[in-house]
C-alpha positions as CSV (number, residue, x, y, z in Angstrom):
1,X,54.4,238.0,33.2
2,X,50.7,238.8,33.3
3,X,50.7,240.0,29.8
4,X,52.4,237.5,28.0
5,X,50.0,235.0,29.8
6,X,46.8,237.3,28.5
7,X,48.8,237.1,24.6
8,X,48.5,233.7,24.8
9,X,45.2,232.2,22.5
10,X,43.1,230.4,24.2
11,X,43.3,227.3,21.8
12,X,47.2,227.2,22.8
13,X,46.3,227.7,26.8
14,X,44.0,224.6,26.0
15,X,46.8,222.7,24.7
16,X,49.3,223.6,27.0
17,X,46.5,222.0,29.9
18,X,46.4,218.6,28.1
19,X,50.4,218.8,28.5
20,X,50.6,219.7,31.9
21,X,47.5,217.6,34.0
22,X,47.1,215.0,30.6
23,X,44.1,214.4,29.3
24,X,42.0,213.1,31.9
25,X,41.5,216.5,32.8
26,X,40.1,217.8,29.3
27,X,37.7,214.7,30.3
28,X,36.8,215.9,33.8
29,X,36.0,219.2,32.6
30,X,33.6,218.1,30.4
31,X,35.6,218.4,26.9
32,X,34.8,215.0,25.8
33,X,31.9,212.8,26.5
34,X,31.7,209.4,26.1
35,X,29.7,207.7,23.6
36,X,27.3,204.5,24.0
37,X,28.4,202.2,22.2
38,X,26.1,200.7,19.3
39,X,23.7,198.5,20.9
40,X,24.3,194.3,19.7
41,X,20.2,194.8,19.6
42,X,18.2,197.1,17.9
43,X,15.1,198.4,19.5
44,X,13.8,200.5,22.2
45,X,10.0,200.3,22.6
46,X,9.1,197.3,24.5
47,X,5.4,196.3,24.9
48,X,3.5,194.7,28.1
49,X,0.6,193.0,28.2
50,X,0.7,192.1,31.9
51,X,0.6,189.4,34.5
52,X,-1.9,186.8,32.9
53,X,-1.1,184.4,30.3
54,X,-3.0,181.5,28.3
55,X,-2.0,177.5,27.1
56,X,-2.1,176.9,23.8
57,X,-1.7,173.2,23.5
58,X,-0.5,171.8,19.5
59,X,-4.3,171.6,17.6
60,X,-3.4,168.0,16.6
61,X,-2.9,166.5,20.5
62,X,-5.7,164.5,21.8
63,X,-8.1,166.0,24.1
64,X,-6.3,164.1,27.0
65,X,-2.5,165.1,25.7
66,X,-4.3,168.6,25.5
67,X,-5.7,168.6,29.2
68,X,-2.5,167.4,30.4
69,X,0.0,170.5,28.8
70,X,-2.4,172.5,30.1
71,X,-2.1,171.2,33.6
72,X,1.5,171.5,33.5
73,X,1.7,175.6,32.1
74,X,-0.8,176.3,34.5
75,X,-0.8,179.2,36.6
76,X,3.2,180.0,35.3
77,X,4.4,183.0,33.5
78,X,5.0,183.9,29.9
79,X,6.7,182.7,27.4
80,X,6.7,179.3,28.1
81,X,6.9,175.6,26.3
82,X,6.6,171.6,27.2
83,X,8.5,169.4,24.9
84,X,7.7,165.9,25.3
85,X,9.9,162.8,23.7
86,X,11.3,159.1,23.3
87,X,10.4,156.9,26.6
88,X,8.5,159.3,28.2
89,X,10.9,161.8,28.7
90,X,9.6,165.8,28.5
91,X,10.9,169.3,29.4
92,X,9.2,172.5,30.8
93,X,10.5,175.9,30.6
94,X,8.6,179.1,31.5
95,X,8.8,182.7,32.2
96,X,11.1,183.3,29.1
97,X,11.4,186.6,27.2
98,X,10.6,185.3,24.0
99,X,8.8,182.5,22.6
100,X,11.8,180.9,20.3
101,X,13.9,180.8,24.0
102,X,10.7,179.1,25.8
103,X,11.0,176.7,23.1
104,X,14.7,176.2,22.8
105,X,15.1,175.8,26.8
106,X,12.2,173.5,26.7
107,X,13.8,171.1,24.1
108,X,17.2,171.1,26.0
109,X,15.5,170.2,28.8
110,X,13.6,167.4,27.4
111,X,16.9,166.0,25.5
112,X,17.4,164.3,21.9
113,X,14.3,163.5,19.8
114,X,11.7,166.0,21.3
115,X,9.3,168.1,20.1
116,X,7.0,171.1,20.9
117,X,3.6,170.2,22.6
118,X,2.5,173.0,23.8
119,X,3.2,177.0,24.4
120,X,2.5,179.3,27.0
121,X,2.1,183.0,25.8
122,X,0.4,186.2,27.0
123,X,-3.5,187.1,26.9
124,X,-4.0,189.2,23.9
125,X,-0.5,188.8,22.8
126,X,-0.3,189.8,18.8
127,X,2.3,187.5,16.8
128,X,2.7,190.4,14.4
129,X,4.5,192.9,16.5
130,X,8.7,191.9,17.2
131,X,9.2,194.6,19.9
132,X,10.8,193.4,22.9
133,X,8.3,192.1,25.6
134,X,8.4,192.6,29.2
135,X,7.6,189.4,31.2
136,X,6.0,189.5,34.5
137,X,9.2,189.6,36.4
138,X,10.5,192.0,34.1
139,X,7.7,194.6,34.5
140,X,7.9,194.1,38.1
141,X,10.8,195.7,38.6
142,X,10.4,198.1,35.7
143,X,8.5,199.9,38.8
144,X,12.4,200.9,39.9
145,X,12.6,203.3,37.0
146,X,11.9,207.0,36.7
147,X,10.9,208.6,33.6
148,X,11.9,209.8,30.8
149,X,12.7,206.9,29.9
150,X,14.7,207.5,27.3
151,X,17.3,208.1,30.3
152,X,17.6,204.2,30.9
153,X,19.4,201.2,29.2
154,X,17.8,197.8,29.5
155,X,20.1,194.7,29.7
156,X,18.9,191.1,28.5
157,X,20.3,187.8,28.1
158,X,19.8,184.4,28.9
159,X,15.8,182.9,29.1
160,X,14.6,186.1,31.2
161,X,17.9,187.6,32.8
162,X,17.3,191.1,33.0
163,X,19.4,194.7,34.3
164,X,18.8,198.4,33.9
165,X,20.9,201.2,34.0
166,X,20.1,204.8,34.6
167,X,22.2,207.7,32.6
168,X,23.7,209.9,35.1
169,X,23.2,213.7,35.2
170,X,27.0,214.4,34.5
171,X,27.8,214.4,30.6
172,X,31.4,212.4,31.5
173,X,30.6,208.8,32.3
174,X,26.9,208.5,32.2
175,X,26.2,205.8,29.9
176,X,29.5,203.8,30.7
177,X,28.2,203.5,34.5
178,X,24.3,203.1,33.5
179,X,25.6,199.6,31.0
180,X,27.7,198.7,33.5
181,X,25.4,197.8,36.1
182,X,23.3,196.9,34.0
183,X,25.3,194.4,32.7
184,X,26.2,193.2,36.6
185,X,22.6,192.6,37.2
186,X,22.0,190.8,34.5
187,X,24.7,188.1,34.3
188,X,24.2,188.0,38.0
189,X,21.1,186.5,36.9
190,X,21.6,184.4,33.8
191,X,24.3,182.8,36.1
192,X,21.6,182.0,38.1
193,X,19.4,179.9,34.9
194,X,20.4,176.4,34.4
195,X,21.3,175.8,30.7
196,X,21.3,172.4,30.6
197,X,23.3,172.3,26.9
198,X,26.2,174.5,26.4
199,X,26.2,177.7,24.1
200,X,22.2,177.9,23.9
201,X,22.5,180.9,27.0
202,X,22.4,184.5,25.1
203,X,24.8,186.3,26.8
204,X,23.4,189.8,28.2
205,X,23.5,192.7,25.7
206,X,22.1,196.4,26.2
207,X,19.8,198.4,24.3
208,X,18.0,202.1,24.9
209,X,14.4,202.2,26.2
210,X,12.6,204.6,25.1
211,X,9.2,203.6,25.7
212,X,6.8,201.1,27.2
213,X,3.4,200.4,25.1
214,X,1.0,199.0,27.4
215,X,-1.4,196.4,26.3
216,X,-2.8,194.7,28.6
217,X,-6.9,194.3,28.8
218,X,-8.5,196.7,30.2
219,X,-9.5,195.3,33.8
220,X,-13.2,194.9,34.4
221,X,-14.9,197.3,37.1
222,X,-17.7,195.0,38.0
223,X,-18.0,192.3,39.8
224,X,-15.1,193.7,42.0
225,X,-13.5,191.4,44.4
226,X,-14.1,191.7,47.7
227,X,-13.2,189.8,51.3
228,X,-15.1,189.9,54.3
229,X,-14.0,190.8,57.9
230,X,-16.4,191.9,59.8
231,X,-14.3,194.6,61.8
232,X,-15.2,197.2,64.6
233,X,-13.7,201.0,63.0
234,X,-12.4,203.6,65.6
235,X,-11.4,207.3,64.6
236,X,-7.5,208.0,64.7
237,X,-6.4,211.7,65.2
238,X,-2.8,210.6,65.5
239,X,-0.5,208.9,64.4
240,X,3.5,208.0,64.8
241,X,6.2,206.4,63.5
242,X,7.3,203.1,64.5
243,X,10.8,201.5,63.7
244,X,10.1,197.3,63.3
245,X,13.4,196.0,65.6
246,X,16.1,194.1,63.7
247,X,15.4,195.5,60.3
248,X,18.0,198.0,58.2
249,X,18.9,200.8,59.7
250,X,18.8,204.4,57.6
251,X,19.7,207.1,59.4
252,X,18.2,209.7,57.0
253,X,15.0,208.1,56.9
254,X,11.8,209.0,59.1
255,X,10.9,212.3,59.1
256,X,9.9,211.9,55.6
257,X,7.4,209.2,55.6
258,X,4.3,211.1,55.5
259,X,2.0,211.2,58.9
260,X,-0.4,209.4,57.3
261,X,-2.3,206.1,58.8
262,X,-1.2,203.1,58.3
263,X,1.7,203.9,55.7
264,X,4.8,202.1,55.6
265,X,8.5,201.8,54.7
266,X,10.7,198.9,53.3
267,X,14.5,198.4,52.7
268,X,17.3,196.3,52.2
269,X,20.4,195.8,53.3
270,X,21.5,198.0,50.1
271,X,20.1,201.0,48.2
272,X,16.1,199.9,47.7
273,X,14.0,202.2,49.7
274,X,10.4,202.7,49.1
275,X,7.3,203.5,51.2
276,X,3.2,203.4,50.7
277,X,2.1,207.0,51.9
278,X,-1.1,205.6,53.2
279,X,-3.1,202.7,53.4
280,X,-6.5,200.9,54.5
281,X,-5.1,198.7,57.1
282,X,-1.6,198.0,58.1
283,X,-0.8,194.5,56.4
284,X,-2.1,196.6,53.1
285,X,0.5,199.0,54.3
286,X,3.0,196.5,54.5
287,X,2.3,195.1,51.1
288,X,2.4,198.2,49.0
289,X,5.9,199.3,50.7
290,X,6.8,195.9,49.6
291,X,5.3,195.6,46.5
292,X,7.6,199.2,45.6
293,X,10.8,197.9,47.3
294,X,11.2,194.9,45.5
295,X,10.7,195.8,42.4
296,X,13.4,198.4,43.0
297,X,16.3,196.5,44.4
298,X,19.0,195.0,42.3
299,X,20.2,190.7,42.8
300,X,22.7,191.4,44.7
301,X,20.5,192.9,47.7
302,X,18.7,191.0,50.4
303,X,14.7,190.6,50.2
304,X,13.4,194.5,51.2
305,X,11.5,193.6,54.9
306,X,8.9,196.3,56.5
307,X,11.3,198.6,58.4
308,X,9.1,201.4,60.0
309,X,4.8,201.5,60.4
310,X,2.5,204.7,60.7
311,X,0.3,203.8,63.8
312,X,-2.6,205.4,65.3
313,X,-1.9,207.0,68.8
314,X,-2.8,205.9,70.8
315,X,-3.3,202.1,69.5
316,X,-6.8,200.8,69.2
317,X,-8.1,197.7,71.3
318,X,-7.2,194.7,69.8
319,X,-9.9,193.5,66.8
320,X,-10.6,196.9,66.2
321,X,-9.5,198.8,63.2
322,X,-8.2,202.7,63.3
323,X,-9.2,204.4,61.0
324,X,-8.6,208.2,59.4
325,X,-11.6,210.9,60.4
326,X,-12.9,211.4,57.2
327,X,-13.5,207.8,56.6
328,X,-15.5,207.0,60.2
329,X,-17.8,209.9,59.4
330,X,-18.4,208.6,56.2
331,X,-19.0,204.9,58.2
332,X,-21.2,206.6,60.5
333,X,-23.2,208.1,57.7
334,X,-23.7,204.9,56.2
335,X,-25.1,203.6,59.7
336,X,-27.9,205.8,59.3
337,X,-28.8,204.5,55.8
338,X,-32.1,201.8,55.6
339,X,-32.2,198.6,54.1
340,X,-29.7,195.7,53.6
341,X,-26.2,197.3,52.8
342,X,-22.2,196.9,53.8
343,X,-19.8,198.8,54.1
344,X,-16.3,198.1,52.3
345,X,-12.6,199.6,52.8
346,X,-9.8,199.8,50.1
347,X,-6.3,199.0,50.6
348,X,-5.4,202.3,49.4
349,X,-7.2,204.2,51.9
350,X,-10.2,204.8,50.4
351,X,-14.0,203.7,50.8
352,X,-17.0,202.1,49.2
353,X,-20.9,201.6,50.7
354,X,-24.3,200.3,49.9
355,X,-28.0,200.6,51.5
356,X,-31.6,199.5,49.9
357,X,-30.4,196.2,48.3
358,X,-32.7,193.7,47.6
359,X,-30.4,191.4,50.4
360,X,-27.3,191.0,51.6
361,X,-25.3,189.6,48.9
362,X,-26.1,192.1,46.9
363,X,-25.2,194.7,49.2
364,X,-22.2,193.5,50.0
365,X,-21.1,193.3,46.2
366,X,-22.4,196.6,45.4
367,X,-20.4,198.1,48.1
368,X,-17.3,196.1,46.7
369,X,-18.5,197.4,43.3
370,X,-17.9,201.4,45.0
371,X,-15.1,200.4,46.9
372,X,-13.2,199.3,43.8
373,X,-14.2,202.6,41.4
374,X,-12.9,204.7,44.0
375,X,-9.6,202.6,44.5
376,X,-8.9,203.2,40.3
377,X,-9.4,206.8,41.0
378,X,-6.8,207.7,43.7
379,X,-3.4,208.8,43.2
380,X,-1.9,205.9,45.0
381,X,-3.2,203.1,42.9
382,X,-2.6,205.1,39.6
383,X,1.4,205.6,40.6
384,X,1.3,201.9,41.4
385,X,-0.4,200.8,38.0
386,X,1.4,203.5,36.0
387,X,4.6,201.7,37.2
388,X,3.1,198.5,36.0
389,X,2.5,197.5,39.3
390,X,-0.9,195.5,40.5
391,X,-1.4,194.9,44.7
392,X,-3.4,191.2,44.5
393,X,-5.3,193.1,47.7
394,X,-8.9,193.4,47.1
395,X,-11.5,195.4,49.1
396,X,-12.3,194.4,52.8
397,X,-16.2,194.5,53.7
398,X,-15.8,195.5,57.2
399,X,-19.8,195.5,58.0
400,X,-22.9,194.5,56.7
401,X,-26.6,195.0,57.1
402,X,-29.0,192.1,55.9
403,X,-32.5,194.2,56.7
């Protein structure tokens, strides 16, 4: 029996495989591998040019009209339109993906008889280029992807519904699964968009990203923003882990956090799970962990909440702030500096000072000035910005000296 089964060619033991266990077993061992289908849209490179956008009322409105379109785009994301019409009616729509669906949301909203008064658009944006943009909300939870990214799918439909999908590592069923939840997350959220007329909702179609150009302005070093709380600093040795009571529980999760102060974790009821490895203070802490979460988890999972805290050790008396070592010494360096100065404290854990200003204001700015250039030079705020992520935190001035 063994040697008729080693004169058998191995073409005809392969068919004789597919006869016995079918073809889904040619597929599980790796014989045939799915396809992607041909994306509805062509494209891949998809450009950003970040958080801020600009009004651009019609050139013909009065100065009032003007003034007023302005008023109502304010302080809303890109792309955006107001239409205004017959007896008094008008529409706004913002935060679309592209200007033409601003436009046409805008008009459905405003009704028969309206036109175009105004757009909202992104600073710097160039009318030339027909890549794909990512909006605000978009970008922010762009942060939930890894490169290469030529590894992910991106899913769009509606005015700004959005889903992504991650090719597994296994060659049977990686792209079927990465456009399938894709696809979930994204009519879970164009479900979500009022549409106000029938058919004008695109319905949600995949395409490959392959890469993100970035183009937003280059963010200005000086004047850096500061706040100022005047805060007592203590030295912490220590630290330990602290589970927040009534949050998410994951089993897995605590020794890796890393002993660092004032780090954080967030999660959600589902699979989001990020952490800030270190931070200035705890709320910063808390915001960074946040920041990461959400922008990781999918619709369908709740809001991510702060689920465990790196503390000092012992805890500091209340209105004092602990802080790492390295950075008191540097603060009590700074104490033995003359002349008007302050001393400032990232969110990201690092440090900024001044001494021999001219006064106080412009000590305290100077130090905000240090504070900041040392921020954009960590590890931690590049990862965040790299993942097109900005924490609206700015430096705390934690002491001053006016003589």
């Amino acid at each position: 029996m063994v040697s008729v089964i080693k004169s058998i060619d191995p073409r005809s033991l392969l068919a004789i495989i597919a006869v016995v266990l079918g073809l889904p077993a040619l597929y599980f061992l790796g014989y045939f591998e799915p396809m992607a289908e041909p994306s509805p849209e062509t494209g891949g490179v998809f450009l950003y040019y970040g958080e801020e956008g600009q009004s651009l009322p019609a050139s013909d409105l009065a100065p009032s009209a003007a003034d007023l379109t302005r008023a109502a785009l304010q302080g809303t994301d890109y792309f955006g339109a107001f239409a205004v019409g017959p007896e008094g009616r008008s529409g706004l729509w913002t935060g679309a993906r592209t200007l033409a669906l601003a436009r046409t949301y805008a008009l459905a909203r405003c009704g028969d008889g309206c036109s175009i008064v105004a757009e909202r658009v992104p600073v710097a944006w160039d009318r030339t280029r027909s890549e794909p943009v990512l909006t605000p909300a978009m970008a922010r939870n762009v942060a939930g992807l890894s490169r290469p990214y030529t590894r992910h799918l991106v899913v769009v439909g509606g005015a700004n519904a959005w889903g992504y999908g991650v090719r597994a590592a296994s060659r049977a069923g990686g792209w079927r699964s990465a456009r399938q939840n894709g696809l979930v997350d994204c009519e879970a959220r164009r479900a979500a968009e009022p549409t106000f007329t029938p058919g004008i909702s695109p319905p949600c179609l995949y395409l490959r990203l392959t890469e993100i150009v970035d183009l937003r302005p280059r963010a200005k070093l000086y004047p850096a923003p500061f706040t100022v709380e005047l805060t007592e600093l203590a030295p912490a040795e220590q630290a330990r882990l602290v589970r927040v009571a009534n949050t998410p529980r994951d089993p897995v999760f605590g020794p890796i956090l890393p002993n660092h102060l004032h780090g954080a974790r967030a999660g959600t009821d589902g699979l989001a799970d990020e952490y800030a490895n270190r931070a200035g203070w705890p709320e910063a802490g808390d915001a960074i962990a946040l920041l990461r979460c959400n922008a990781a988890r999918r619709p369908q999972e709740s809001a991510c909440v702060v689920t465990h805290r790196q503390l000092a050790d012992p805890l500091p008396p209340d209105g004092v702030l602990a802080v790492p070592p390295d950075l008191f010494q540097a603060y009590v360096t700074w104490q033995t500096t003359d002349g008007p100065g302050a001393f400032a404290i990232s969110p990201y854990d690092t440090w900024g000072s001044s001494s021999g200003m001219k006064n106080g204001p412009a000590a305290i700015q100077r130090a905000a000035d240090w504070c900041w250039y040392y921020t954009r030079r960590t590890y931690a705020y590049r990862s965040m910005t790299k993942d097109l992520l900005t924490l609206d935190m700015p430096c705390r001035i934690v002491a001053v000296r006016d003589e």
